[in-house]
Backbone as XML, in Angstrom:
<?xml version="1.0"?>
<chain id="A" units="angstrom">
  <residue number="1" name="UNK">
    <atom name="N" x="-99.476" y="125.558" z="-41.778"/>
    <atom name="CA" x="-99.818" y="126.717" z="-40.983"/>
    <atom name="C" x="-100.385" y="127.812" z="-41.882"/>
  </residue>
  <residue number="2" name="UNK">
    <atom name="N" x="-101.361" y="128.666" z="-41.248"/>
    <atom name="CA" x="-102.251" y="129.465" z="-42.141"/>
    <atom name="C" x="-100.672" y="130.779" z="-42.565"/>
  </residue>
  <residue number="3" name="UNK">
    <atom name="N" x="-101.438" y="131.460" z="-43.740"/>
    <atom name="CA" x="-100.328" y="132.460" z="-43.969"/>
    <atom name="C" x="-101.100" y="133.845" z="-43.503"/>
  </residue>
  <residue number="4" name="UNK">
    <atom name="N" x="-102.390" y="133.707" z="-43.268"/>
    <atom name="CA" x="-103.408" y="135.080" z="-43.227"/>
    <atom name="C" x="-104.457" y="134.158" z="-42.138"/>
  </residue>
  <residue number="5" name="UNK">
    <atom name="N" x="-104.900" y="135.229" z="-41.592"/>
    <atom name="CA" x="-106.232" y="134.877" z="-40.130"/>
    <atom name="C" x="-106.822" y="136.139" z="-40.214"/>
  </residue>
  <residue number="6" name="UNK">
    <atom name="N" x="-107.977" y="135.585" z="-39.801"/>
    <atom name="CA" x="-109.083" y="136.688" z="-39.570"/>
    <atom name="C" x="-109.144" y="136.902" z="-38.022"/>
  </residue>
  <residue number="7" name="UNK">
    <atom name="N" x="-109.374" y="138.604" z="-37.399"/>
    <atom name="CA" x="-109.192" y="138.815" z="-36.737"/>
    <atom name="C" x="-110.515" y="139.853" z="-36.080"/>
  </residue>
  <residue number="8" name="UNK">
    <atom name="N" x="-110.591" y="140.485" z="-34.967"/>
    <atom name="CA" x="-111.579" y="141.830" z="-35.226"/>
    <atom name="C" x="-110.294" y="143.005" z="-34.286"/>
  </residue>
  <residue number="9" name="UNK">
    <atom name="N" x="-111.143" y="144.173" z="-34.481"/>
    <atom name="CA" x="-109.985" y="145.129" z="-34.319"/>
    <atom name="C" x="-110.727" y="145.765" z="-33.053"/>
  </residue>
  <residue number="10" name="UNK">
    <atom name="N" x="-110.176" y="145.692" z="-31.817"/>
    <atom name="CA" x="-110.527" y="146.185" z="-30.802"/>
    <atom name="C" x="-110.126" y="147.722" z="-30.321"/>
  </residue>
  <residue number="11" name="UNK">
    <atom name="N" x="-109.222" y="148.413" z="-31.079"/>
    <atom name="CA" x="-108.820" y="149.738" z="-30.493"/>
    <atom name="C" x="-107.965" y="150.218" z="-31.780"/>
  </residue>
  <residue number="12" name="UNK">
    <atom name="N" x="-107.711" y="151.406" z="-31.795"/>
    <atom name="CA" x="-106.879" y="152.226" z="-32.604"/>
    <atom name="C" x="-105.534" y="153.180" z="-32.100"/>
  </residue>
  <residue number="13" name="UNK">
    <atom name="N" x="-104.747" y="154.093" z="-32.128"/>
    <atom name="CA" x="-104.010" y="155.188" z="-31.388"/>
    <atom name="C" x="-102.892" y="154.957" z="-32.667"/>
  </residue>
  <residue number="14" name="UNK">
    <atom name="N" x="-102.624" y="156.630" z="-32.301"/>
    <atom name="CA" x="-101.286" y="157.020" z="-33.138"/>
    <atom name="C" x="-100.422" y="156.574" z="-32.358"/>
  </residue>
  <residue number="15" name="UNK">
    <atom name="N" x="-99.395" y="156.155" z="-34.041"/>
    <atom name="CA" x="-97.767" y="155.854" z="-33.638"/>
    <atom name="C" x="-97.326" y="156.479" z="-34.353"/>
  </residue>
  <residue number="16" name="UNK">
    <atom name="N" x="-96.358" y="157.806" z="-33.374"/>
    <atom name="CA" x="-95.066" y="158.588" z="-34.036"/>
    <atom name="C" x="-93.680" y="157.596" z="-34.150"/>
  </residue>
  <residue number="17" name="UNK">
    <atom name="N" x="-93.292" y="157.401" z="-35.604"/>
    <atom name="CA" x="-92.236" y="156.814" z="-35.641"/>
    <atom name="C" x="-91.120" y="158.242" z="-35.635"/>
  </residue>
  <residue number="18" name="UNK">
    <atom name="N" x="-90.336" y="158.491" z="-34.814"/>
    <atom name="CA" x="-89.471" y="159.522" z="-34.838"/>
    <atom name="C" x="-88.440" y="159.269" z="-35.380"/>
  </residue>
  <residue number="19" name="UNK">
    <atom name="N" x="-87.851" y="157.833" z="-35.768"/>
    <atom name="CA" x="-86.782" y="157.799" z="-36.538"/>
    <atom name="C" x="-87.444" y="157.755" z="-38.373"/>
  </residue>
  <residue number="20" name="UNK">
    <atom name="N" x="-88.488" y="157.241" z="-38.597"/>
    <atom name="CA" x="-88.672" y="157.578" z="-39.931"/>
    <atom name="C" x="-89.592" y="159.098" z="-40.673"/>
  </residue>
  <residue number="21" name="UNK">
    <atom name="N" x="-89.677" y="159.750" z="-39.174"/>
    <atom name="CA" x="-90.609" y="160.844" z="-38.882"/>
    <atom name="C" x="-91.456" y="160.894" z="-39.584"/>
  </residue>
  <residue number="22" name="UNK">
    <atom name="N" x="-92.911" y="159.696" z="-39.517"/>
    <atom name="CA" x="-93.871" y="159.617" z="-40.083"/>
    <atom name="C" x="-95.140" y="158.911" z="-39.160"/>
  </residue>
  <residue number="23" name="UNK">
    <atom name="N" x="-95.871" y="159.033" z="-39.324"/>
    <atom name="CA" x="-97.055" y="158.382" z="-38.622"/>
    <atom name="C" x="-98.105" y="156.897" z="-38.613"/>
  </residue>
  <residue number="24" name="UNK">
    <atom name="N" x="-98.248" y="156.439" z="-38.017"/>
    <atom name="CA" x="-99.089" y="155.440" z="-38.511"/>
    <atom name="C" x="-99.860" y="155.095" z="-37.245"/>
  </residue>
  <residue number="25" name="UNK">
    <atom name="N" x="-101.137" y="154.266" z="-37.583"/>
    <atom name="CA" x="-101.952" y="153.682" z="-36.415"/>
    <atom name="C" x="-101.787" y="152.207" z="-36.085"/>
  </residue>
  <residue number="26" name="UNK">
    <atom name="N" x="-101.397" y="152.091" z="-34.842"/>
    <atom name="CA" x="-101.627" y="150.766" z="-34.560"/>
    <atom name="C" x="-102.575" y="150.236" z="-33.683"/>
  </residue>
  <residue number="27" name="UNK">
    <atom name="N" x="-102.944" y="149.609" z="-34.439"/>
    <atom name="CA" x="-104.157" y="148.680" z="-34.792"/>
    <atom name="C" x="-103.967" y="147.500" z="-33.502"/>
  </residue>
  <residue number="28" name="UNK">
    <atom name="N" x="-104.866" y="147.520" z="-32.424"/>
    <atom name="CA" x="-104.975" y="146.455" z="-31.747"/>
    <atom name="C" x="-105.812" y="145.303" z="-32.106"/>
  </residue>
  <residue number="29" name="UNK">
    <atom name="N" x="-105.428" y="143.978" z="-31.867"/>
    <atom name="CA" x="-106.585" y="143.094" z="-32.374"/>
    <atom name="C" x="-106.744" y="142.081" z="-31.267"/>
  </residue>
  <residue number="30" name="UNK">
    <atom name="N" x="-107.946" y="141.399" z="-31.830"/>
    <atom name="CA" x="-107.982" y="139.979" z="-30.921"/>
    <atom name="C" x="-106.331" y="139.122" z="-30.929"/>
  </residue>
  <residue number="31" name="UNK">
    <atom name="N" x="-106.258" y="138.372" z="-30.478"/>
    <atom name="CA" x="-104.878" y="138.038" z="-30.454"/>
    <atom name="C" x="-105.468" y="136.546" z="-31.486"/>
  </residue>
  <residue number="32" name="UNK">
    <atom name="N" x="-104.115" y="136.702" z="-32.058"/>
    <atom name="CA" x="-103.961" y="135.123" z="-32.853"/>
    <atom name="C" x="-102.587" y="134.987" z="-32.825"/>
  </residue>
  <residue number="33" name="UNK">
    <atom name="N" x="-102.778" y="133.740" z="-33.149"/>
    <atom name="CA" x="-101.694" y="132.609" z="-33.828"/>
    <atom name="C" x="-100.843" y="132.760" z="-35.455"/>
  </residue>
  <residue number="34" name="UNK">
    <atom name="N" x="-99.913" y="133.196" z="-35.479"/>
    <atom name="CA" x="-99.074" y="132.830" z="-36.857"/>
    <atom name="C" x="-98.171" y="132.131" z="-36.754"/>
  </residue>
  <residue number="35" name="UNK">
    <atom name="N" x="-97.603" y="131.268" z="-37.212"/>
    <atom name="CA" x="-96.419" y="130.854" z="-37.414"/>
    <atom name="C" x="-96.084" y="130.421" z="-35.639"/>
  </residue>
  <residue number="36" name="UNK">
    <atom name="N" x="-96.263" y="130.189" z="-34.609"/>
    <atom name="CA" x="-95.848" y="130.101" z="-33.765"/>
    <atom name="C" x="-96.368" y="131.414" z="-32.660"/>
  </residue>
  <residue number="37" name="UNK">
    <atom name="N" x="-96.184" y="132.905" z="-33.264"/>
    <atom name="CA" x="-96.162" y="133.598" z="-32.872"/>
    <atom name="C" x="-97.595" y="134.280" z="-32.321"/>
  </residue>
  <residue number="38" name="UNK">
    <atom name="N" x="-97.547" y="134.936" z="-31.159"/>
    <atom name="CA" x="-99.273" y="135.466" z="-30.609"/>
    <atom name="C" x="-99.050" y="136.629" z="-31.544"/>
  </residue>
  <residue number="39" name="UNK">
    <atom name="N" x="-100.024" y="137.229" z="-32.055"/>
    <atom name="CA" x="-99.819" y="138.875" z="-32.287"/>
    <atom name="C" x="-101.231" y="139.563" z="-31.924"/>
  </residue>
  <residue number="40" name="UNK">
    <atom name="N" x="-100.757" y="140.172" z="-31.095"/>
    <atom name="CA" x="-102.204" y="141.407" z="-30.777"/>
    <atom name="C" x="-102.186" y="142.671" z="-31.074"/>
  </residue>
  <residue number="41" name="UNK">
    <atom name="N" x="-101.464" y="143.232" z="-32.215"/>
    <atom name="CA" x="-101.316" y="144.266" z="-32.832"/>
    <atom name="C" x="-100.674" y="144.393" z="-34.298"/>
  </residue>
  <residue number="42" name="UNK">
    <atom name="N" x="-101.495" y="145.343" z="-34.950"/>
    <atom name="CA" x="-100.337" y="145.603" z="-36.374"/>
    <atom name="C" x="-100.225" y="147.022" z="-36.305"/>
  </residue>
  <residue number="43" name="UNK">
    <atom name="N" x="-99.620" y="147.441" z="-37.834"/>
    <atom name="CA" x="-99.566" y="148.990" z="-37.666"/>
    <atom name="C" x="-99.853" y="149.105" z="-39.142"/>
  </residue>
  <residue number="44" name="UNK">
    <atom name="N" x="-100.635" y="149.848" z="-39.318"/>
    <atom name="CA" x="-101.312" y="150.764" z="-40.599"/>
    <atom name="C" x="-100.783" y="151.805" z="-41.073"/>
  </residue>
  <residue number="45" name="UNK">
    <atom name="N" x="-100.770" y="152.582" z="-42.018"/>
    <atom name="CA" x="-100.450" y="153.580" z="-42.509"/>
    <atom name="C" x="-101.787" y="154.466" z="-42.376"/>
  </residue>
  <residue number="46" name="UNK">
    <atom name="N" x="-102.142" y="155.636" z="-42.063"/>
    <atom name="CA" x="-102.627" y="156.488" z="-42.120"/>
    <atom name="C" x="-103.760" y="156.569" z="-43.265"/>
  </residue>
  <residue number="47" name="UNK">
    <atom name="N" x="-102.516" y="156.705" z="-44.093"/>
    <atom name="CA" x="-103.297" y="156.746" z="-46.435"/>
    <atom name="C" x="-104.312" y="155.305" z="-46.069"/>
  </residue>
  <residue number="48" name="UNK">
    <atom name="N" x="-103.518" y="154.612" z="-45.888"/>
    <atom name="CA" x="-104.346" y="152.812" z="-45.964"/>
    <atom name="C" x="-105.501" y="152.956" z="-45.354"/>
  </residue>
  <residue number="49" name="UNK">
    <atom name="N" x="-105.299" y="153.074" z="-43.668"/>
    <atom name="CA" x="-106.434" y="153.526" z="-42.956"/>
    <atom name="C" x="-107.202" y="154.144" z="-43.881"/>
  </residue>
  <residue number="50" name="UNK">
    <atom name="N" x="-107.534" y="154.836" z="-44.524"/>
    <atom name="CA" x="-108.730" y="156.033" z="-44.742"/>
    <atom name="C" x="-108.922" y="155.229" z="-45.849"/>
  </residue>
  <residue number="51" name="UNK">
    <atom name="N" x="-108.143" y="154.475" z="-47.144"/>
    <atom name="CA" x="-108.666" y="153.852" z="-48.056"/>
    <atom name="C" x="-109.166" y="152.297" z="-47.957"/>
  </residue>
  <residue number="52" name="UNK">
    <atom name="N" x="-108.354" y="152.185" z="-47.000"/>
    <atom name="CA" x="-109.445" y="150.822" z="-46.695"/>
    <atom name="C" x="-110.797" y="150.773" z="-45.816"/>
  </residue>
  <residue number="53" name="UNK">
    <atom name="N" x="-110.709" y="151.873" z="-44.742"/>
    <atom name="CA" x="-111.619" y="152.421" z="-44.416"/>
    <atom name="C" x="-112.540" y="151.503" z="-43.052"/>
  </residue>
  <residue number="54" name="UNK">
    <atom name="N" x="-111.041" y="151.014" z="-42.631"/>
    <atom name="CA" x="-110.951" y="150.208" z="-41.425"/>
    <atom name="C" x="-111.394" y="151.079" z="-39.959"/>
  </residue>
  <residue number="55" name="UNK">
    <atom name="N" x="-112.230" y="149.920" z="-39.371"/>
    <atom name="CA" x="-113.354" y="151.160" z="-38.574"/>
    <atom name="C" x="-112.578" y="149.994" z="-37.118"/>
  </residue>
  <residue number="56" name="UNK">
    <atom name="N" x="-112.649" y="150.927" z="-35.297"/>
    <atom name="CA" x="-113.132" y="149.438" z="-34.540"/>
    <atom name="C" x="-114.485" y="148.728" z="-34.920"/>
  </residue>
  <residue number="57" name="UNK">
    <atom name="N" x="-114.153" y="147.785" z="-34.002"/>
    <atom name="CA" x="-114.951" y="146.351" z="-34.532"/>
    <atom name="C" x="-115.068" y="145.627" z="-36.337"/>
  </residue>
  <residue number="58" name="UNK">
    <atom name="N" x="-114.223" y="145.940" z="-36.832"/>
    <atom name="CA" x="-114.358" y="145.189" z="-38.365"/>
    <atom name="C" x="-113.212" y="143.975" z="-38.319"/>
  </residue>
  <residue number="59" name="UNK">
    <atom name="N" x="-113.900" y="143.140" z="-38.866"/>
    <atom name="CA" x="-113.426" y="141.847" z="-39.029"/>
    <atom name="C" x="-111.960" y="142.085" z="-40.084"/>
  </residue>
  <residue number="60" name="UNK">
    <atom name="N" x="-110.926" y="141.879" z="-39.861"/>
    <atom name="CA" x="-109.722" y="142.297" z="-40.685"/>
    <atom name="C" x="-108.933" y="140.377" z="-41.272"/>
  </residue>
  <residue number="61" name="UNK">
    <atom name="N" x="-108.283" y="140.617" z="-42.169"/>
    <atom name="CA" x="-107.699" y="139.963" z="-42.742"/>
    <atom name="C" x="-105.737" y="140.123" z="-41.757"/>
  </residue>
  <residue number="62" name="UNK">
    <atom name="N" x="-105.144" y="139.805" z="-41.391"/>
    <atom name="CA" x="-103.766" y="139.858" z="-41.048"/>
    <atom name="C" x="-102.969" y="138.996" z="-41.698"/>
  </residue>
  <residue number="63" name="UNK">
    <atom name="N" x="-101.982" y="139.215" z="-42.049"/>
    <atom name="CA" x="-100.812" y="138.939" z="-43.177"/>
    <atom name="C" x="-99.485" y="138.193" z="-42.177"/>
  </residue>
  <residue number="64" name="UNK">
    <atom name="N" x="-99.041" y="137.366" z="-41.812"/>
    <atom name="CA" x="-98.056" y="136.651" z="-41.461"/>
    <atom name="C" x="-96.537" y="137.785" z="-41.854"/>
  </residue>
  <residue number="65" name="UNK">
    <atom name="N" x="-96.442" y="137.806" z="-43.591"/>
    <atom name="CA" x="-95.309" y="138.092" z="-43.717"/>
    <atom name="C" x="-95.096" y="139.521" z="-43.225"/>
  </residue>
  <residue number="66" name="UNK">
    <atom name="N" x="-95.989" y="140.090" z="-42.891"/>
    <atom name="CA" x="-95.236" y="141.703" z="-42.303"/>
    <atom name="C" x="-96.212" y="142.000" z="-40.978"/>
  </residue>
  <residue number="67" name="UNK">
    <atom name="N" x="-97.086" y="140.873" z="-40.762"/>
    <atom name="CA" x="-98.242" y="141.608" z="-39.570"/>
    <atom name="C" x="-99.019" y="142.614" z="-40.489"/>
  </residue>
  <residue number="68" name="UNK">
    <atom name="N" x="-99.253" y="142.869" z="-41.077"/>
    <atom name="CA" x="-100.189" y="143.750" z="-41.543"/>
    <atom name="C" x="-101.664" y="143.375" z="-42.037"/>
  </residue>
  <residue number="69" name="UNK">
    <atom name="N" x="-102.638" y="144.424" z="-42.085"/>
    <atom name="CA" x="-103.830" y="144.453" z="-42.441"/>
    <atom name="C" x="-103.507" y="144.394" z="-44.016"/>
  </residue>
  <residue number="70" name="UNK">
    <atom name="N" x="-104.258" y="142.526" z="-44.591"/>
    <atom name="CA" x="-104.643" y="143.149" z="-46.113"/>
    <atom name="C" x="-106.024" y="143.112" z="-46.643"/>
  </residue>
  <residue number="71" name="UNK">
    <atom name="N" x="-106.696" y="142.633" z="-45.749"/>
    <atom name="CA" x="-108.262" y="142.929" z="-46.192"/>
    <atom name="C" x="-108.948" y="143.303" z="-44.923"/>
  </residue>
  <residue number="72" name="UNK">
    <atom name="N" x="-110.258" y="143.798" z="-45.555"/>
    <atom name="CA" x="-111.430" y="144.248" z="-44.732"/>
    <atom name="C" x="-112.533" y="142.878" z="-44.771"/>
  </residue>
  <residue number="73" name="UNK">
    <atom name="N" x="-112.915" y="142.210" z="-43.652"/>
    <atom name="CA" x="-113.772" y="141.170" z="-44.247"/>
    <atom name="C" x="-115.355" y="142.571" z="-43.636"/>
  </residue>
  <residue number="74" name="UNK">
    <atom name="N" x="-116.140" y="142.024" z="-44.702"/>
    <atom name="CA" x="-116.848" y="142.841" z="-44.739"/>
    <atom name="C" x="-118.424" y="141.910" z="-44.001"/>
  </residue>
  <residue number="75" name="UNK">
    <atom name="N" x="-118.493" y="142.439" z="-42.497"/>
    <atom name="CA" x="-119.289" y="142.037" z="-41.740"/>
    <atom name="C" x="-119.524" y="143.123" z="-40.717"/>
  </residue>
  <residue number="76" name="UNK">
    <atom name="N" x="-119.844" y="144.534" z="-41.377"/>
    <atom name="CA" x="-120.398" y="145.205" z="-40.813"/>
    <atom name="C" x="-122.012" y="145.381" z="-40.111"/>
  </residue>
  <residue number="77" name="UNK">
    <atom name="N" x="-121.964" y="145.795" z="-39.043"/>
    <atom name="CA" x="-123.598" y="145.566" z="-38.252"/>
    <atom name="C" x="-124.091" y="147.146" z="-38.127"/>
  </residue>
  <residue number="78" name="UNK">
    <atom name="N" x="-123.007" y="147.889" z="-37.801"/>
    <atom name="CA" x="-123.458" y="149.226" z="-37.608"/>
    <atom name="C" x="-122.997" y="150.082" z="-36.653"/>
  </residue>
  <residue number="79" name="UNK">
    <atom name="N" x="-122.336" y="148.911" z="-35.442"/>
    <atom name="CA" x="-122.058" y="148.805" z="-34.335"/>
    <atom name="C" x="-119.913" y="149.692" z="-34.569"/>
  </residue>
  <residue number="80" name="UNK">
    <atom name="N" x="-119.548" y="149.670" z="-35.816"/>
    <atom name="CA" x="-117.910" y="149.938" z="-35.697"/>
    <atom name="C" x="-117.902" y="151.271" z="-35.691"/>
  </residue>
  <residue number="81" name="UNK">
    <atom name="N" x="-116.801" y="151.850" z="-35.094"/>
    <atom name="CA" x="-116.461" y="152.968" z="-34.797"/>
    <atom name="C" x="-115.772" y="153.097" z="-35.678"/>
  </residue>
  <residue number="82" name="UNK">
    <atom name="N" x="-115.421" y="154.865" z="-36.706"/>
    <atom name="CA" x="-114.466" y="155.500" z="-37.304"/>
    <atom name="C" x="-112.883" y="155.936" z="-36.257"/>
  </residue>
  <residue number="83" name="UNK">
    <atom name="N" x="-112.070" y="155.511" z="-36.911"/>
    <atom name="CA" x="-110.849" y="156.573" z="-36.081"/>
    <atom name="C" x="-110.474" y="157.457" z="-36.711"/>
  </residue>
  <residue number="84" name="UNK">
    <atom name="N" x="-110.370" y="158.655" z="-35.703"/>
    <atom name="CA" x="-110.124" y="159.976" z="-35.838"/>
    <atom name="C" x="-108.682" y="160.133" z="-35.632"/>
  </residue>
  <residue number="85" name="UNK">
    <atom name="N" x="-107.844" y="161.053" z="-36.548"/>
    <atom name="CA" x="-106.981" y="161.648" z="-36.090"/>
    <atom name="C" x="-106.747" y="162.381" z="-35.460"/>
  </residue>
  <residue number="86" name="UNK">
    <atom name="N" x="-106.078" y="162.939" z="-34.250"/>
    <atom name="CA" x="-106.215" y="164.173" z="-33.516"/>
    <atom name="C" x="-104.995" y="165.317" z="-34.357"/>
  </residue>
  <residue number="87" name="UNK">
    <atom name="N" x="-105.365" y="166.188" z="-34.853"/>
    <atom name="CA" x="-104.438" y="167.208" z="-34.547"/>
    <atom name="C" x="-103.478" y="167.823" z="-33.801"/>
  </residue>
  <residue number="88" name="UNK">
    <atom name="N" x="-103.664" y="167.620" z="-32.570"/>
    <atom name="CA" x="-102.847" y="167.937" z="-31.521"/>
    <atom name="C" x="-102.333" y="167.387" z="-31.326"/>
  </residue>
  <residue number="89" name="UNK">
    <atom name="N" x="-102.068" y="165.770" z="-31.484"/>
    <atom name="CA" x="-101.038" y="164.862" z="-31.191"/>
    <atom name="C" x="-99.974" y="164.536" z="-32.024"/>
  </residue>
</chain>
């Protein structure tokens, strides 16, 4: 069974974690297969977001052992959107 799949990223939105009172985005994706499991979402860190510089529509790398984003596959067209943070939220 694969340990990492490639995915594309269909949506973005903040997640307030209120018990670790910190922020992060989770990351919707195409749905795949790990281990048994469907997953149609991970969650990012904020810092990561902006240094990896993960846009919608970019082809992403997903990680089995935590669900997380560890690469950007780089098959940009022109077509991906930046996510914005809101202030107000």
């Amino acid at each position: 069974m694969p340990t990492e799949v490639e995915t594309v990223v269909r949506d973005m939105e903040m997640y307030k974690s209120l018990r670790f009172n910190d922020v992060s985005i989770k990351v919707r994706i195409d749905p795949v297969s790990l281990y048994g499991h469907v997953v149609d979402h991970v969650f990012i860190k904020h810092t990561d977001l902006l240094r990896k510089d993960i846009r919608v529509g970019d082809h992403i790398i997903v990680d089995k052992d935590y669900y997380i984003v560890t690469a950007l596959v780089e098959k940009r067209d022109g077509s991906q959107k930046m996510f914005v943070l809101k202030e107000d939220e």
